[in-house]
Structures are given as structure tokens and as C-alpha cells.
C-alpha positions in Angstrom: 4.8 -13.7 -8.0 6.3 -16.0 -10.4 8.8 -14.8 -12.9 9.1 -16.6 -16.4 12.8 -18.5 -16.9 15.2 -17.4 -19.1 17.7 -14.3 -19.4 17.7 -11.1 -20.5 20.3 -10.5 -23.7 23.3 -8.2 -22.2 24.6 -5.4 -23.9 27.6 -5.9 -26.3 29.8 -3.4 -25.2 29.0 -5.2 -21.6 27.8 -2.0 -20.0 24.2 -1.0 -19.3 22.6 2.1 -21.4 24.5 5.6 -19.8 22.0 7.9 -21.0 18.8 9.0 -21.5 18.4 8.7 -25.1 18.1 12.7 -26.9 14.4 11.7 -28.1 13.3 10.6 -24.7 14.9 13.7 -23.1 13.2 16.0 -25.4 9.7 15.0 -24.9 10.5 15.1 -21.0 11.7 18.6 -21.9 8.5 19.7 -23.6 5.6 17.6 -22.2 6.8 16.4 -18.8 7.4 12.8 -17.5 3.9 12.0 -18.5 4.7 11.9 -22.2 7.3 8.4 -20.9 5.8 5.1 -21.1 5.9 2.9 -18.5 8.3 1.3 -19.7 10.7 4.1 -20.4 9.5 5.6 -17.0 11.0 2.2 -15.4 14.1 2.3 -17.6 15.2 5.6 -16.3 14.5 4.3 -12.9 16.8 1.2 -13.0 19.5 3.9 -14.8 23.2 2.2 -15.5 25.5 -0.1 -13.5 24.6 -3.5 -14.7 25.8 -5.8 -17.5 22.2 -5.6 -18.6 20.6 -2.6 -20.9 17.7 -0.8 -18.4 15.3 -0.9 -21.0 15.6 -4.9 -21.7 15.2 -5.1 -18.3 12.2 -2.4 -18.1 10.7 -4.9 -20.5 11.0 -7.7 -19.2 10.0 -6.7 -15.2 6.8 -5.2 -17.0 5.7 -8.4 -19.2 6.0 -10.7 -16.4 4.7 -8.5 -13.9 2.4 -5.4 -15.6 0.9 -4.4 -12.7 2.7 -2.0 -11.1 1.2 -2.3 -7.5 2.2 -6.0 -7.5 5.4 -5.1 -8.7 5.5 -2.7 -5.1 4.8 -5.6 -3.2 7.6 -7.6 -3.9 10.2 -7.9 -1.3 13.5 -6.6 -2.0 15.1 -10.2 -2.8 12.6 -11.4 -5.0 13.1 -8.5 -7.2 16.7 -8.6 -6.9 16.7 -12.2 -8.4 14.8 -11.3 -11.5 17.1 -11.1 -14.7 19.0 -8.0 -15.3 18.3 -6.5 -12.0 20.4 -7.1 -8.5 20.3 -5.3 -5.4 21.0 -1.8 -6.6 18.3 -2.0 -9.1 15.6 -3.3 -6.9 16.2 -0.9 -4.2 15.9 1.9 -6.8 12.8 0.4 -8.0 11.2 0.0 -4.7 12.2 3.3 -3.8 10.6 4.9 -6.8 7.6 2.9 -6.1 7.4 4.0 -3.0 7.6 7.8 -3.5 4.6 7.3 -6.0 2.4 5.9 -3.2 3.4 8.6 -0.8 2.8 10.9 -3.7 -0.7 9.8 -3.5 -1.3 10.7 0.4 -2.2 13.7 1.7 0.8 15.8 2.7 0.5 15.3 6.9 -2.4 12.6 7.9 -2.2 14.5 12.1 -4.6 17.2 12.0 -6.9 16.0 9.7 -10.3 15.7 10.5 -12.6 12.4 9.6 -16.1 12.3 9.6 -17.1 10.2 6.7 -15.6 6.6 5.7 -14.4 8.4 2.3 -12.5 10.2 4.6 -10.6 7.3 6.0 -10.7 5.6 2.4 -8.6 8.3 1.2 -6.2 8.6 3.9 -5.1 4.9 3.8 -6.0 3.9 0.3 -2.4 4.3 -0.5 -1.3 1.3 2.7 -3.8 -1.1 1.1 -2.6 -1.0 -2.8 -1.1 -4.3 -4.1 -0.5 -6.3 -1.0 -1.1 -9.8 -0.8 -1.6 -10.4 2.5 -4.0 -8.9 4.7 -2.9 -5.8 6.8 -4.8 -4.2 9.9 -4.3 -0.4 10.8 -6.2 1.6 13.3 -6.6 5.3 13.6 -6.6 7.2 16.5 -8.6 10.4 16.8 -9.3 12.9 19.7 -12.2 14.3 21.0 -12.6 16.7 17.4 -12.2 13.5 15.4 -8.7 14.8 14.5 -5.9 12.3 13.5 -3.8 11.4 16.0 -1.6 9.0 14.7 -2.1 6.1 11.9 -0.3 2.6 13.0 0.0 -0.8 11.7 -1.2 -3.2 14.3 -0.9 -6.5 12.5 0.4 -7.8 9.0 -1.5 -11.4 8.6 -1.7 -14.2 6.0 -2.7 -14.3 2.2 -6.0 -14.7 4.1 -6.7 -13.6 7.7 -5.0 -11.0 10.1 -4.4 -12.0 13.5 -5.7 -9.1 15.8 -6.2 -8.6 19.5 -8.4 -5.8 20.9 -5.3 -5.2 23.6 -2.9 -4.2 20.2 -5.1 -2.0 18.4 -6.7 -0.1 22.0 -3.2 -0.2 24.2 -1.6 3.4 21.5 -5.2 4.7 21.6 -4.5 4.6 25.7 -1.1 5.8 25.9 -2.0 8.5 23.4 -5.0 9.5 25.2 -7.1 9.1 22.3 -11.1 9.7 22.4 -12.1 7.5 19.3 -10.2 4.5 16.9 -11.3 4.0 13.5 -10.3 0.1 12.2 -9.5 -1.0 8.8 -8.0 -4.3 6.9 -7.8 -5.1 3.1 -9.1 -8.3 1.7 -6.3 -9.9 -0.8 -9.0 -11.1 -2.9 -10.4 -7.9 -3.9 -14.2 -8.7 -2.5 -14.7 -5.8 0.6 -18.1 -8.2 1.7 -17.0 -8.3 5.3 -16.6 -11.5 6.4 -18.1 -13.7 9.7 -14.8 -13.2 11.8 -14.6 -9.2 10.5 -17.8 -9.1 12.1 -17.1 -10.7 15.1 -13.8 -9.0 15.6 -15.8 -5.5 15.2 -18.6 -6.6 18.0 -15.2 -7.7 20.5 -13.1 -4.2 19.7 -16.9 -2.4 20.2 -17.0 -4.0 23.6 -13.4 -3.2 24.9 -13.9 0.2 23.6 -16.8 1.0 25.6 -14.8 -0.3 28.5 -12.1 1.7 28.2 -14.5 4.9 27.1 -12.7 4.9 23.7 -15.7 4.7 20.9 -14.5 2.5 18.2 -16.4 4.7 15.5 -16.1 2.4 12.0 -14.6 -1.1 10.9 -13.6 -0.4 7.1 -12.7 -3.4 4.7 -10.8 -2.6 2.0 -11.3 -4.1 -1.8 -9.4 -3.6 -4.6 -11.4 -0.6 -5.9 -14.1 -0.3 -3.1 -14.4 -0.1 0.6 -17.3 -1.2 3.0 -17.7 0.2 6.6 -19.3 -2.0 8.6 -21.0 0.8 10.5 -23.2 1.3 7.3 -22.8 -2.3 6.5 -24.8 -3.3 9.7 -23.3 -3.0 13.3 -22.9 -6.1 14.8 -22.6 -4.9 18.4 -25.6 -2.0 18.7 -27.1 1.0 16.9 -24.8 3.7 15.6 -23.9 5.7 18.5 
């Protein structure tokens, strides 16, 4: 993400805002957070301790960058380089970020049960949202399709994850897991599974059935749709 040149104007007095302003705070007071903007939302976010107002910088982060899921998936150092903003401010940023994608999960992921690939969709939506890069999880279930455990097993390119069967099948050993579900997010936005998705699918199908671990589904995640690969067309067999 590239952010425009220039500077943000500082604040005479040479201290940030210190407040919330009283109009701000009342409609907080009697409509709830959801009566802020984005923009105010951000402001309180970056609060005071800068030479630079929080709300020139609110303004600023969100013209350059108005998507807030991209704005997530900038690393701590890029943020902290943009005008007005620094260390403090990105890690409060992040942070804040952060909390609204865990918001978005289900209270405890172990325990649950998955059945459907809406059910899997809705458990990892919030991993997938604004990367760049393509990122691999597997899920490991027991013999009641219960989640086990949710782990990243590779963080690729802008355009391919590197993934061996051994990485994604070696917790669903140690955890004596009955079943793995796959699934990877295309930066592009397109869920079409691709010829190596495919391929990769038919090789973890194989080891599975070798190890008596069922690989159940192979989900590719879009940016607003998913695609399982099971109803997509499996590449190694019919649906067991």
C-alpha cells in the first residue's frame, strides 16, 4: 500500500486533540459508537500523544487508504511511517483492528461442530479479510466433526502458498484427529480454484487416506464468496 507524499498540518499549540469533543461524546452517550463516523471512530482510536491532531490524521489514514481491511493488513512499520502516526499510534490502530475481527468470530471455535462449508466459511471468514498474500489453514476435527484446533500452516506469496501434505497432516496426527478440513484465500478476490488448488487437493486426499485421516473439503476463499472443491468437483474420487 502506497501512501500519498506530503504532511499532515500539526496543531498550533503543538499537542495533539486531549479530548473527545462534548458533541461527539453526547451522541456516544445517546445512540452508541454507531452514531461515530469512521473517521471519528479512528480519531478516538489514535487518541493524544503526538504533535499531530488525531482527527487530521484520521483523515488522512482514511483518504489514502478507505478500506479498512487493507488498512489491517499493514504491518506495524508501514503504518508507523505514515504522517501523524508513529509507533504508539499504529499499535493502537492495529490493535483496534484487531479486536473488530475477533469481534466477528464466534466466541470459542473447539467444540463446534461443521457439517456444511458455510460452516467453515464462517469460522475463518475473519483470517481471510484484507490480506494480500495468500494464507493456508487447516482444521482439525474428531470423529463428531468437532473442532479440534484451527492452525495456520503456511503464509505464501501475493500469489501462491507453498504447502506440503506432511505440514498440514503431522497436528492432525499428534492431535489424534479423525478428519482436516483445508482452506486458502485467493488475493485477487476470484475463489475459481485454480490447476495447482486442484492438484494440491488430489495429493492431501491421498496422504489422508494413508494415514486414515479423511481430508473432508478444500475451501478457496474470495473476497465475498467461497468455493469448496468438494462441491466444485473432486479431483481425487467421489464424495466419500
Amino acid at each position: 500500500m502506497m501512501f500519498k507524499s506530503g504532511s499532515v498540518a500539526h496543531n498550533r499549540a503543538g499537542n495533539a486533540d486531549s479530548a473527545v469533543p462534548d458533541d461527539r461524546r453526547g451522541r456516544l452517550d445517546r445512540y452508541g459508537p454507531g452514531a461515530w463516523s469512521t473517521a471519528e471512530l479512528l480519531s478516538c482510536v489514535l487518541g493524544p500523544g503526538g504533535p499531530v491532531a488525531p482527527g487530521l490524521v484520521a483523515d488522512r489514514l482514511l483518504a489514502d487508504c478507505p478500506d479498512l481491511g487493507r488498512l489491517a493488513a499493514l504491518s506495524p512499520a508501514v503504518l508507523a511511517r505514515c504522517p501523524g502516526m508513529g509507533p504508539v499510534r499504529s499499535e493502537r490502530v492495529l490493535a483496534a483492528l484487531e479486536l473488530g475481527l475477533r469481534a466477528c468470530d464466534p466466541p470459542a471455535r473447539t467444540g463446534i461442530v461443521v457439517r456444511r462449508p458455510e460452516d467453515v466459511y464462517t469460522l475463518l471468514r475473519a483470517e481471510f479479510r484484507g490480506l494480500d498474500r495468500e494464507r493456508f489453514l487447516a482444521l482439525y476435527l474428531d470423529a463428531r466433526h468437532r473442532v479440534q484446533a484451527v492452525e495456520t500452516v503456511s503464509i505464501g506469496s501475493l500469489n501462491a502458498s507453498l504447502v506440503h501434505p506432511r505440514e498440514v497432516f503431522k497436528p492432525a496426527v499428534a492431535m489424534s484427529a479423525a478428519a482436516v478440513i483445508v482452506a486458502h484465500n485467493h488475493p485477487s478476490g476470484n475463489p475459481r480454484p485454480s490447476g495447482d488448488d486442484l492438484d494440491l487437493t488430489a495429493r492431501l486426499d491421498r496422504c489422508g487416506e494413508l494415514l486414515g485421516i479423511a481430508l473432508l473439503d478444500h475451501l478457496v476463499v474470495g473476497d465475498t464468496e467461497v468455493t469448496s472443491i468438494r462441491e466444485y468437483g473432486w479431483p481425487a474420487g467421489p464424495t466419500p
